[in-house]
C-alpha positions in Angstrom: 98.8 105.8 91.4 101.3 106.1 88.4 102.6 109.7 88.1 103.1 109.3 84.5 106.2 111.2 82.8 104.6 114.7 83.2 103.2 114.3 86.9 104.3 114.2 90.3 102.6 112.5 92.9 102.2 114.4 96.4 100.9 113.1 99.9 99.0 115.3 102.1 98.5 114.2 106.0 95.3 116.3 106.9 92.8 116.8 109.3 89.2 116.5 109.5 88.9 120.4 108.8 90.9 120.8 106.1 89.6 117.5 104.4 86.3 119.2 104.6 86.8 122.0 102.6 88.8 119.7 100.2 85.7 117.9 99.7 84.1 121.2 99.2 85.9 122.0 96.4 84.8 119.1 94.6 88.2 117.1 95.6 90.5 119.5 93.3 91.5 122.8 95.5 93.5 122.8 99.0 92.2 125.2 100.9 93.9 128.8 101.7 96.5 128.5 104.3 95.5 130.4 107.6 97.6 133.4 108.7 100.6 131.3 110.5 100.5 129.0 108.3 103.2 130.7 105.6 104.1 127.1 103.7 101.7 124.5 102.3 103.9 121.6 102.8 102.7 118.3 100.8 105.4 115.2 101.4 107.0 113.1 99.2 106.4 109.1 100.2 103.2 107.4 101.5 104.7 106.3 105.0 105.9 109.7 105.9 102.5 110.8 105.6 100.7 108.1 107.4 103.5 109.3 110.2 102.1 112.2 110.6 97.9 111.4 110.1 98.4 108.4 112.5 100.8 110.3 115.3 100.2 114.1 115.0 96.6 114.8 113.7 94.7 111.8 115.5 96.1 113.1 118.7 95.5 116.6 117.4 91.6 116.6 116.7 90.9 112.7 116.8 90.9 111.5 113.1 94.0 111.8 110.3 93.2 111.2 106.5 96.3 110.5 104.0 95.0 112.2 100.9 97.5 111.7 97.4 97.6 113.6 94.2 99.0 114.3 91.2 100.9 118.0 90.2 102.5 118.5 86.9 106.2 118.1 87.1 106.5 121.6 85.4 105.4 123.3 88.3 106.9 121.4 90.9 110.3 121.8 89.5 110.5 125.1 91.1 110.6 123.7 94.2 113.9 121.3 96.0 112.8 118.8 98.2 112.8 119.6 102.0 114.7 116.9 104.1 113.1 118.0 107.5 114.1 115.2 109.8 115.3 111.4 108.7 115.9 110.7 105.5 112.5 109.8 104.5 111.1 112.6 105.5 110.9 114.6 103.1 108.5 117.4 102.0 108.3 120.0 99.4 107.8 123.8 100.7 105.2 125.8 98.9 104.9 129.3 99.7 101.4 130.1 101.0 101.0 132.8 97.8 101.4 130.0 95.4 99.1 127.5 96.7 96.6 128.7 94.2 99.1 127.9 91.6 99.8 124.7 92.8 96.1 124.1 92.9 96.1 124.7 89.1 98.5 122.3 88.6 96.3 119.4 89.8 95.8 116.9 87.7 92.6 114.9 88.6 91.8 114.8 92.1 93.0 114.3 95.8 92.1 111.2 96.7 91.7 109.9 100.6 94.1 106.9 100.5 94.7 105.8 104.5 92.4 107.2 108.0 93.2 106.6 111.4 90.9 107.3 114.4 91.7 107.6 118.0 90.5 104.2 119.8 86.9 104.3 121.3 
């Protein structure tokens, strides 16, 4: 996916839940964040994500979904980029009260790009 000059592309690793109620929303809205959940924290590079799907949410409730998409680069600007362990992984930080801004700064839709399900 090419970002283009005005976009940003972001990777989600989700669960089965949330990638419910993404579909939900006609692939275009992240769901609200639950009570202690204060940061919506999409990452910046395709193999951090696929980190997290394959090692945290398979083991977590047995399936992990990469999901990408595009934000316009006017919005994202407000936020620095997290560097939350090795240097590639990185992660931008976006306060649960602005999700639903970030949501209006979609442009097209999130798109399931990698799963992983735990064997058998």
């Amino acid at each position: 996916m090419n970002a283009g000059p005005d976009c940003v592309v972001l990777y989600r690793p989700t669960g089965p839940k949330e990638l419910a109620l993404v579909r939900d929303s006609g692939w275009r809205r992240w769901p609200p964040r639950l009570p202690d959940q204060p940061i919506f924290y999409p990452v910046t590079n395709e193999d951090y994500a696929i980190q997290i799907a394959r090692d945290w949410n398979v083991p977590a409730s047995g399936s992990g979904y990469v999901t990408r998409f595009r934000v316009r680069a006017d919005f994202m600007q407000r936020y620095p980029r997290q560097t939350v362990g090795g240097r590639e992984h990185t992660e931008w930080w976006i306060p649960a009260e602005e999700l639903e801004q970030l949501n209006d700064a979609i442009v097209g839709t999130i798109e399931v790009i990698h799963e992983f399900h735990r064997a058998g």
